[in-house]
C-alpha atoms as one frame of an Amber mdcrd trajectory, in Angstrom:
protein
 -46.069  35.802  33.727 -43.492  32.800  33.145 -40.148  34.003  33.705 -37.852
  34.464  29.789 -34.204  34.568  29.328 -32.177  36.955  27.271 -32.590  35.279
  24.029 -36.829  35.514  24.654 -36.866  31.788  25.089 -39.102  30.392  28.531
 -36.778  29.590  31.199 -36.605  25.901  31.524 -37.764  25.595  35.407 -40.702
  27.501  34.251 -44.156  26.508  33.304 -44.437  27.604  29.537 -40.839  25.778
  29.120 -41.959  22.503  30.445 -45.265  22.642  28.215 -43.081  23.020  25.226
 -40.993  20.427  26.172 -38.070  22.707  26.831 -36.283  21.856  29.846 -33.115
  22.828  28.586 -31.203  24.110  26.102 -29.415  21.880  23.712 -25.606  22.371
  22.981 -26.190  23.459  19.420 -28.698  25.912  20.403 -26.565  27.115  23.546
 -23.683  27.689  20.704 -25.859  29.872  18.430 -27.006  32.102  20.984 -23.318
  32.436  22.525 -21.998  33.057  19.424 -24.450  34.381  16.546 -23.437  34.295
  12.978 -24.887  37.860  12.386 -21.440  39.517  11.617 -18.924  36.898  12.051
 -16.434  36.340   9.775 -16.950  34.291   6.644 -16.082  30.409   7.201 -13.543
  28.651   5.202 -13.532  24.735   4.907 -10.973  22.965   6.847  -7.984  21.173
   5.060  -8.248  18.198   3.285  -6.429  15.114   5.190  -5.652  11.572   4.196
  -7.323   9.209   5.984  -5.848   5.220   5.787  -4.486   3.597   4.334  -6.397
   1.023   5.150  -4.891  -2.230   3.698  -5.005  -4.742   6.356  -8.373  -4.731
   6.378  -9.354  -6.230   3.104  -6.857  -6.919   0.545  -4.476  -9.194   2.335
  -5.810 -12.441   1.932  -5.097 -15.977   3.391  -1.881 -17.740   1.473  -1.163
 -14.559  -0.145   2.326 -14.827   0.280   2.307 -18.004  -0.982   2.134 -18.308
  -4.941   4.309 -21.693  -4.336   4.281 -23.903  -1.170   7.026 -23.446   0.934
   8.092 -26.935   1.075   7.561 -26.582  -2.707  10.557 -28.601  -4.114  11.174
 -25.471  -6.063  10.155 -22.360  -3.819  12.380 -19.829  -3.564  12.335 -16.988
  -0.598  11.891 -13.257  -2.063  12.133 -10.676   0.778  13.501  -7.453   2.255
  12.358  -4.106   3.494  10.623  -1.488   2.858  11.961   1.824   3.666  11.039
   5.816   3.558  13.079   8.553   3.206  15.044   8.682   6.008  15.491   5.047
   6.235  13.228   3.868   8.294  11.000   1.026   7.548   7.161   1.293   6.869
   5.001  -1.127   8.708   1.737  -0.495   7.188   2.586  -1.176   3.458   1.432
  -3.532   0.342   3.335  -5.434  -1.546   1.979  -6.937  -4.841   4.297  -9.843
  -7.308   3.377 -10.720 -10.172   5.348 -12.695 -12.425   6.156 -15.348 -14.917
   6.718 -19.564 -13.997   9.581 -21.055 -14.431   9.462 -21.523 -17.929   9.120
 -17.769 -18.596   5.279 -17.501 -19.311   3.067 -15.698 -18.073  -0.002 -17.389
 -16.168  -3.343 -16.520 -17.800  -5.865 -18.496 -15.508  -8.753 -16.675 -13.286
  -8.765 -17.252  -9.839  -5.459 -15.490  -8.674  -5.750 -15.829  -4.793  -7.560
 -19.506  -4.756  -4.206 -21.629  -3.733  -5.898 -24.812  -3.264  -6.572 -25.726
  -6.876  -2.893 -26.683  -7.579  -2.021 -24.290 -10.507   0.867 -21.482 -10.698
  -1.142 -18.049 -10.540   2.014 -16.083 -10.748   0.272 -13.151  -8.345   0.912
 -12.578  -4.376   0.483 -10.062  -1.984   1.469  -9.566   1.247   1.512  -6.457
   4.162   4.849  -5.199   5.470   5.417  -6.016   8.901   6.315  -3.498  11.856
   9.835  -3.482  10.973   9.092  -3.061   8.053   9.631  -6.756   5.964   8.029
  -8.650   3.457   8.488 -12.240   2.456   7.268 -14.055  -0.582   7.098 -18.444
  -1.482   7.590 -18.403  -4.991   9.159 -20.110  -8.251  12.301 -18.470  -9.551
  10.916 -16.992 -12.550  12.128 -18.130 -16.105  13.567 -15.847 -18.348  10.405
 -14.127 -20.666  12.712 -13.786 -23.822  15.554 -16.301 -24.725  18.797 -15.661
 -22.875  17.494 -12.814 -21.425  17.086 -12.305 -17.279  14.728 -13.483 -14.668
  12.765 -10.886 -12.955   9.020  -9.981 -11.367   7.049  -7.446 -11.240   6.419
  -5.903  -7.904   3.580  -3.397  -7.051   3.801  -1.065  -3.800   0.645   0.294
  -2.038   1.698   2.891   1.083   1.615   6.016   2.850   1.653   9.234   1.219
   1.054   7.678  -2.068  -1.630   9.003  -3.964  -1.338   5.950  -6.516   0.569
   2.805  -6.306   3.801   2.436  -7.901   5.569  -0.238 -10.113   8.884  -1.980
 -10.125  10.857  -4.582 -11.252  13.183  -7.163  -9.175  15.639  -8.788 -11.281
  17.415 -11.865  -9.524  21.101 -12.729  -9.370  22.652 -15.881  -8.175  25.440
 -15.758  -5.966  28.436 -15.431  -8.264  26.277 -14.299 -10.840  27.232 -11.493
 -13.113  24.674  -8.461 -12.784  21.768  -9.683 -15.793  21.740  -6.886 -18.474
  18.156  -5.500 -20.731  16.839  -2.321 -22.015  15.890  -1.187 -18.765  18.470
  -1.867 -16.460  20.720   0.143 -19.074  18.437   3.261 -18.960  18.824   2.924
 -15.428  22.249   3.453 -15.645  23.859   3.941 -11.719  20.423   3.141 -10.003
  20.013  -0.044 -11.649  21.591  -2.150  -8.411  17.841  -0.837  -7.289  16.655
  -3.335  -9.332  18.542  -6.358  -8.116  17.284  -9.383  -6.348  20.529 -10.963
  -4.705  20.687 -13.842  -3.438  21.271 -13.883  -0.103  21.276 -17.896   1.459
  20.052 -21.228  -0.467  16.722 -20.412  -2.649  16.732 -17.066  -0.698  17.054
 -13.655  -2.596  16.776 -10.089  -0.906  15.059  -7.064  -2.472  14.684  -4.205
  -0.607  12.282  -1.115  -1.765  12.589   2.255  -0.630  10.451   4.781  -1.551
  12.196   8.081  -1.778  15.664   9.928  -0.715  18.854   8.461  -1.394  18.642
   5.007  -3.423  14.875   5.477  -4.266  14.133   2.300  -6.027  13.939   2.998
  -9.783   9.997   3.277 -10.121   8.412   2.392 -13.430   5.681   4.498 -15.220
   3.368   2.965 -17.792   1.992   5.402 -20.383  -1.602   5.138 -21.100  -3.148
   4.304 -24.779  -2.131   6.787 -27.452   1.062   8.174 -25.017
């Protein structure tokens, strides 16, 4: 008689095991028979995690910094850092401008990221880097309504956000009084979030934070019928 283990199963050095093909046990099985579900307590799933993000694998994108040359007679420099709570910058970010051209209108024309056929797009995107910066080749914007201020959107993708979030940078020359609209004055004290200074020739600075003291004022679009 072939010799059996506890479980009834042939013992794998033994005849009737190697006909079956069961020279030995696999881990799953091993598990079931150390530890049988007859009586064990009920299983609950695990938690939920974020995984990611992800972003510097596919959305940056050659040039995407660039929405002007910078040897562009009329490129400006729009950078800073991005920083969390605490103050500390975030190295694994997305930063997204869009804006008007120097006239003040906004570009209409498909083919945002294809910088080789000459024409002001208006859209960029760049990651954050491990200290946390971002740097942008663009036009200073004109002003979208007469007399009024210059200013881009900016879109930020990162950590811990379940959605990205919106923002304006307003830019003011050196010596420039602080510009002045409908929402910088509902912004009240946090409006210097908003501000784009400059900081050196064709150079302005715009640092983002994302929460804790001096969050940047965030915008939030209401959908159709709000």
């Amino acid at each position: 008689m072939p010799t059996t283990d506890p479980t009834g199963r042939p013992e794998s050095d033994s005849a009737e095991g190697a006909e079956h093909g069961q020279e030995h046990r696999t881990v799953v099985e091993a598990l079931a028979d150390e530890q049988p579900l007859t009586g064990a307590p009920a299983l609950v799933q695990t938690p939920s995690q974020t995984v990611g993000p992800f972003f510097g694998y596919a959305l940056p994108f050659p040039g995407g910094a660039e929405l002007v040359p910078a040897v562009h007679p009329d490129a400006v420099r729009l950078h800073g850092i991005m920083l969390d709570a605490v103050g500390d910058p975030v190295p694994d970010a997305l930063v997204e401008l869009w804006q008007p051209d120097a006239d003040g209108r906004m570009p209409h024309v498909a083919g945002s990221r294809r910088r080789t056929l000459g024409r002001f797009t208006g859209f960029g995107r760049v990651p954050t880097e491990q200290d946390g910066a971002y740097e942008f080749s663009t036009l200073l914007p004109g002003s979208t309504t007469e007399g009024g201020p210059r200013w881009v959107l900016v879109a930020v993708f990162a950590r811990g956000l379940a959605h990205h979030l919106f923002t304006r940078a307003y830019f003011v020359g050196e010596g420039d009084q602080a510009p002045s609209d409908a929402l910088l004055e509902r912004a009240g004290d946090r409006a210097a979030t908003l501000l784009a200074r400059q900081d050196g020739p064709a150079s302005y600075r715009f640092d983002v934070r994302l929460s804790g003291e001096d969050e940047t004022v965030f915008l939030d679009y209401p959908g159709p019928g709000a």
